[in-house]
C-alpha positions as CSV (number, residue, x, y, z in Angstrom):
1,X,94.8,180.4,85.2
2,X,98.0,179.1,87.2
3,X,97.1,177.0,90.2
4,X,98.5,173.9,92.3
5,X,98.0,170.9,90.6
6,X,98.5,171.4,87.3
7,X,100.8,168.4,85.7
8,X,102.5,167.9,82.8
9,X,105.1,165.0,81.7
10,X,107.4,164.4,78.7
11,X,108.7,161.1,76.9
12,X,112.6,160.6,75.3
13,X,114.8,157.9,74.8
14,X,118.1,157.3,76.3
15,X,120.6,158.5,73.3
16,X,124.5,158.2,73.4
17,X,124.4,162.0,73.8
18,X,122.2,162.3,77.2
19,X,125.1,159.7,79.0
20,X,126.9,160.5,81.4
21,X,130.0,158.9,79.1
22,X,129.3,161.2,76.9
23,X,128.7,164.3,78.7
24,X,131.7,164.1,81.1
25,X,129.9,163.6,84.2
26,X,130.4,159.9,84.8
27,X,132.2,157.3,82.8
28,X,129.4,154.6,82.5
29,X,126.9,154.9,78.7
30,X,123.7,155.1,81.3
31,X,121.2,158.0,81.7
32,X,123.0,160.9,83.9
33,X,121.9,163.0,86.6
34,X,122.1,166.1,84.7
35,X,120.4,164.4,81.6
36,X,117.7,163.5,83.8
37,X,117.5,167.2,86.0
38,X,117.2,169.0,82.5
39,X,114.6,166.7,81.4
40,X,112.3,167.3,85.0
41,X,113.6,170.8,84.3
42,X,111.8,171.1,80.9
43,X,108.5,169.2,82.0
44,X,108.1,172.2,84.8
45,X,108.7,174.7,82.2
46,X,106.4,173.9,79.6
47,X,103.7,172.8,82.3
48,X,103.6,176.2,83.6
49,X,104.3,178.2,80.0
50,X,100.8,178.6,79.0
51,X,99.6,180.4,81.6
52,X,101.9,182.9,81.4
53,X,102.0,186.0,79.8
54,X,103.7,186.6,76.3
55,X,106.7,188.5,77.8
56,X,106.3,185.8,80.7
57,X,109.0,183.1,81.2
58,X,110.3,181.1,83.9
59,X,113.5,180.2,85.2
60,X,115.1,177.4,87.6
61,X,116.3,179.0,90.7
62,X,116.8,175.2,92.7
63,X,116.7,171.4,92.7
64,X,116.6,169.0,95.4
65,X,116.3,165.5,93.3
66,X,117.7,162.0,93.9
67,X,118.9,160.1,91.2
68,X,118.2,156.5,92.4
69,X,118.0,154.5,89.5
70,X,120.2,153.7,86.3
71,X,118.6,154.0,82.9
72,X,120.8,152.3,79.6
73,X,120.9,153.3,76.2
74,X,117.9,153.2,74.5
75,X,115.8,152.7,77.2
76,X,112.1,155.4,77.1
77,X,112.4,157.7,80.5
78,X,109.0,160.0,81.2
79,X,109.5,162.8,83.8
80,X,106.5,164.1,85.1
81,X,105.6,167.1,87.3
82,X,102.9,168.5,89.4
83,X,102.8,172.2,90.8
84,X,102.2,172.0,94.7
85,X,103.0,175.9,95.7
86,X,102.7,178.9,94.1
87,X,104.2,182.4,96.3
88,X,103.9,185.0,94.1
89,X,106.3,184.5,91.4
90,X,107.9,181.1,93.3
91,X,106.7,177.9,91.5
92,X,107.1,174.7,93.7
93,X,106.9,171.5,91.8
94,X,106.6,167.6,92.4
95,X,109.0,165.9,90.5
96,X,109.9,162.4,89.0
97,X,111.0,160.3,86.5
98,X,110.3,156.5,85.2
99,X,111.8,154.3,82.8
100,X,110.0,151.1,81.9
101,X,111.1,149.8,85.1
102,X,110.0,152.1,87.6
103,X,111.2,155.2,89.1
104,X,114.7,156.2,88.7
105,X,114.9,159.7,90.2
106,X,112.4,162.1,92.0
107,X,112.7,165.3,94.1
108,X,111.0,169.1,94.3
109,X,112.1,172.0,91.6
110,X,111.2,175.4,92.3
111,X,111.6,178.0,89.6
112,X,110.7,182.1,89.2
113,X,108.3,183.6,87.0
114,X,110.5,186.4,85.1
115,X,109.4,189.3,82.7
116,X,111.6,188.5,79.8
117,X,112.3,192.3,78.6
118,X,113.5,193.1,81.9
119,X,115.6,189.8,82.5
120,X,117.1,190.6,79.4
121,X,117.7,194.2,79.8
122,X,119.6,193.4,83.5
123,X,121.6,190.8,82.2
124,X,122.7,192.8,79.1
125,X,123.8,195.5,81.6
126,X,126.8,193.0,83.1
């Protein structure tokens, strides 16, 4: 059953691909913002996913995170996530990440449980 305080978190390493060098949104090889965002992003997602239904999904709809810590190459980062509100189909989650040195970014992501079938069937419609 969905409810507050479920929590989830998810491990990666720092690759040349997940820079912000590398992605275009910075020029220094260190872990970047949207790197990290996607990563907080994913740990909501498959926090929440088994309690759906099977033509259940959800989708970001906003972040509020600060980014307040740099991360290099190579380097393990963990997000982590806890579910603090739930208003109707409105998730609100706790969010953060760590990298062996302590926290580098943390914030609140809110995301929209969706029917897939009729997500798809609007969107097709554009």
């Amino acid at each position: 059953m969905l409810k507050t305080g479920l929590r989830n978190s998810i491990e990666q390493v720092v690759t040349e691909e997940l820079t912000a060098s590398h992605i275009g949104s910075g020029t220094v090889r260190v872990f970047s913002t949207p790197m990290m965002i996607a990563l907080m992003e994913r740990t909501c997602r498959t926090c929440v996913k088994p309690y759906l239904g099977e033509d259940q999904e959800t989708v970001g709809t906003h972040v509020n995170v600060s980014h307040v810590s740099s991360t290099p190459v190579g380097m393990n980062v963990r997000s982590e996530c806890e579910l603090i509100g739930i208003d109707r189909r409105k998730l609100t989650f706790k969010v953060a990440a760590y990298n062996e040195k302590g926290l580098i970014g943390e914030g609140l992501h809110e995301r929209f449980i969706i029917d897939i079938s009729r997500f798809r069937s609007k969107n097709e419609e554009m």
